[in-house]
C-alpha positions as CSV (number, residue, x, y, z in Angstrom):
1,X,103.3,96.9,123.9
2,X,100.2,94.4,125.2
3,X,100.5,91.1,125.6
4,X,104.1,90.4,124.1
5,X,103.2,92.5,121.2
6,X,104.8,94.8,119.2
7,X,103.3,98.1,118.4
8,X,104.4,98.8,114.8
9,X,104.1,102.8,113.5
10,X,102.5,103.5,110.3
11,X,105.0,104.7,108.7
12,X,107.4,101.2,109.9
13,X,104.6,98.9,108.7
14,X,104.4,100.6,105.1
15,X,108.3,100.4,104.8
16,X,108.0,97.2,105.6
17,X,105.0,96.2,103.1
18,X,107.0,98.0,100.8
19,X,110.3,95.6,101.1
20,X,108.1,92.2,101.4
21,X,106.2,93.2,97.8
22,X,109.4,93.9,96.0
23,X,110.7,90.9,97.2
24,X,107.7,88.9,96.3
25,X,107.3,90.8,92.9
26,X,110.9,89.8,92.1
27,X,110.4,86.0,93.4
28,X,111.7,85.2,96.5
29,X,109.8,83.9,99.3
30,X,109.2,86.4,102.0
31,X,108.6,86.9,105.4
32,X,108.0,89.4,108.2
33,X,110.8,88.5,110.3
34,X,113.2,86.4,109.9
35,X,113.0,84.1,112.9
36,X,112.5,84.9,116.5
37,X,115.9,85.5,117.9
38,X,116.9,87.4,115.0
39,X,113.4,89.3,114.5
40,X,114.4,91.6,111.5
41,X,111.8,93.8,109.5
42,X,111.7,91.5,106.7
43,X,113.7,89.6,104.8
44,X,114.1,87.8,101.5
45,X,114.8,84.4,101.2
46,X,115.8,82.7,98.1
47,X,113.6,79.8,96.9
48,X,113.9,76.2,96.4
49,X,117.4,76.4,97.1
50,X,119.9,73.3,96.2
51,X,121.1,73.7,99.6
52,X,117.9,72.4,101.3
53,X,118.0,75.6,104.0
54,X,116.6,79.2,103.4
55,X,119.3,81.9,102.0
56,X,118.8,85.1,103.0
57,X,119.3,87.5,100.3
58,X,118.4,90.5,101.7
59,X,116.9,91.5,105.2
60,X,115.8,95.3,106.5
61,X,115.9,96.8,109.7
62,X,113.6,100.3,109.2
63,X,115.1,102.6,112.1
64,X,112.5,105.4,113.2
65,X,112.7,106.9,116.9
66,X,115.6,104.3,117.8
67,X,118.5,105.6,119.9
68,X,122.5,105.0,119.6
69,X,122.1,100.7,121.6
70,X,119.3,100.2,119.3
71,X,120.7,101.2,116.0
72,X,123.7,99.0,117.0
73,X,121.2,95.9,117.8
74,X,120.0,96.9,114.6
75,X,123.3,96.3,112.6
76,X,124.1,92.8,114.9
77,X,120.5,91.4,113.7
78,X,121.9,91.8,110.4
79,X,125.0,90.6,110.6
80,X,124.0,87.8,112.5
81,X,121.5,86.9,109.5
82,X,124.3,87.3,107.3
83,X,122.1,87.9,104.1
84,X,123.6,88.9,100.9
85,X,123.0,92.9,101.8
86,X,121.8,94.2,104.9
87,X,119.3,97.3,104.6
88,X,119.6,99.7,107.4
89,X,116.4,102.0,106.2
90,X,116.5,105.2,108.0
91,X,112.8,106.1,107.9
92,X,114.0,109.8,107.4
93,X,110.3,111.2,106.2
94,X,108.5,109.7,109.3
95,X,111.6,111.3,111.8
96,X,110.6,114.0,109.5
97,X,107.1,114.4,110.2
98,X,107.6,113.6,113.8
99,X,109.6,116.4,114.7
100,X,107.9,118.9,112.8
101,X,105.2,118.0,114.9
102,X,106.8,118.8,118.0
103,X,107.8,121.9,116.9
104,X,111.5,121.7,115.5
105,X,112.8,124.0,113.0
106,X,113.6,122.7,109.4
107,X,117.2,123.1,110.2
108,X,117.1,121.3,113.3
109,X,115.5,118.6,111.6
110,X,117.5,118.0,108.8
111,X,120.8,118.2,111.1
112,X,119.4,115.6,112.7
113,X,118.6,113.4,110.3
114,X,122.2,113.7,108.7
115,X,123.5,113.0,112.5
116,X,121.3,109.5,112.2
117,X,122.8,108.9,108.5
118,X,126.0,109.3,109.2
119,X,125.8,107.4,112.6
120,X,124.4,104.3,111.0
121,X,127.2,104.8,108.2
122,X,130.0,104.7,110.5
123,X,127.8,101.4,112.1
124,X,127.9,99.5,108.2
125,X,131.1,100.9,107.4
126,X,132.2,98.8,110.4
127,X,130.5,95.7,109.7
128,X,132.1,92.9,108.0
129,X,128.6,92.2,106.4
130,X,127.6,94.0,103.8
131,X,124.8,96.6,104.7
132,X,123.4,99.2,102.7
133,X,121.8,103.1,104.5
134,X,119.2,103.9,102.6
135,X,116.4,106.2,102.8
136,X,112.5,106.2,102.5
137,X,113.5,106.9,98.2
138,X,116.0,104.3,97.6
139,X,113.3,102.0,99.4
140,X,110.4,104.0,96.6
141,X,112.6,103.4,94.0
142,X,113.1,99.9,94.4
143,X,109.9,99.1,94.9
144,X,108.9,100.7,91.9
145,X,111.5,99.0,90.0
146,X,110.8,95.6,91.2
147,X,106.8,96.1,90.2
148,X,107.7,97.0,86.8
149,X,110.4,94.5,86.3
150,X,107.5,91.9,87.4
151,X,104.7,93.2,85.3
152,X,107.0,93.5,82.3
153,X,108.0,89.5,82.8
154,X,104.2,88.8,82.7
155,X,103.7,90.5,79.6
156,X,106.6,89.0,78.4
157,X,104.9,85.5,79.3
158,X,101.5,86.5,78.2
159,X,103.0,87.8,74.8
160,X,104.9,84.1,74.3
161,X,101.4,82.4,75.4
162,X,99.9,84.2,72.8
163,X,102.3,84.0,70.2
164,X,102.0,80.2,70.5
165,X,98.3,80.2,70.2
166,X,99.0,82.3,66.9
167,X,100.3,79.2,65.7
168,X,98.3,76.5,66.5
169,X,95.9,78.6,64.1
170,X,98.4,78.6,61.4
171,X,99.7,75.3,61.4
172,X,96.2,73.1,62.8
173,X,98.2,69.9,63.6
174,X,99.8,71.7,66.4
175,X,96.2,72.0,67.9
């Protein structure tokens, strides 16, 4: 850290990306964190909302290198947002990469990433929030999902734009 910054990993930042662009894709307004007492690793808000205040709809923590305290602070940021899910995102391919790099044994690292799932588990299972453990591919997957969902809608809309300029050719008082 320099200067009150934050260093952010790689891997973090593209999980992150990832979350903000399906939630842009799919329409809600986005942002990086969700405020500065509450600084989660993004969050969906849902637009123009008859409330007249931002509604959370989802926020993410991505947990990498963090120990026991910090996946705990992880779960109160949530909770304390209160979005409609919580995302707990256990980086599991960058703790992956990381300790194959140090030398751990496949075993080894595997056993520790099911200790991490199933610690944050226990952590949601807990919470009166609703928060979701996920993995690097249920963070793929829905990014995928929310891309296609938003390209399909814009063919869709380009299809009805043209379909309507069809018939101002057929019927030239609708021009």
């Amino acid at each position: 850290m320099k200067n009150g910054e934050v260093t952010v990993r790689p891997g973090h930042r593209q999980a992150q990306d990832m979350f903000l662009e399906a939630g842009k894709a799919l329409g809600h307004s986005i942002r990086r964190q969700y405020s500065t007492e509450f600084p989660t690793d993004g969050v969906w808000l849902l637009k123009d909302s008859l409330l007249g205040c931002d509604i959370p709809v989802a926020a993410i923590e991505v947990i990498v290198t963090e120990g026991k305290k910090t996946r705990q602070g992880s779960i109160f940021v949530l909770e304390s947002i209160s979005p409609a899910v919580g995302i707990v995102l256990l980086q599991d391919e960058e703790i992956r990469r990381g300790m194959w790099r140090d030398g751990a044994t496949d075993s080894a690292i595997e056993r520790e990433i099911e200790h991490r799932e199933a610690h944050l588990h226990r952590l949601a299972e807990g919470s009166k929030q609703r928060i979701e453990v996920w993995k690097k591919a249920n963070l793929d997957y829905v990014h995928d999902r929310a891309l296609r969902t938003a390209a399909a809608a814009r063919h869709r809309a380009a299809s009805a734009t043209t379909k309507k300029d069809n018939n101002k050719k057929d019927f030239p008082c609708l021009s």
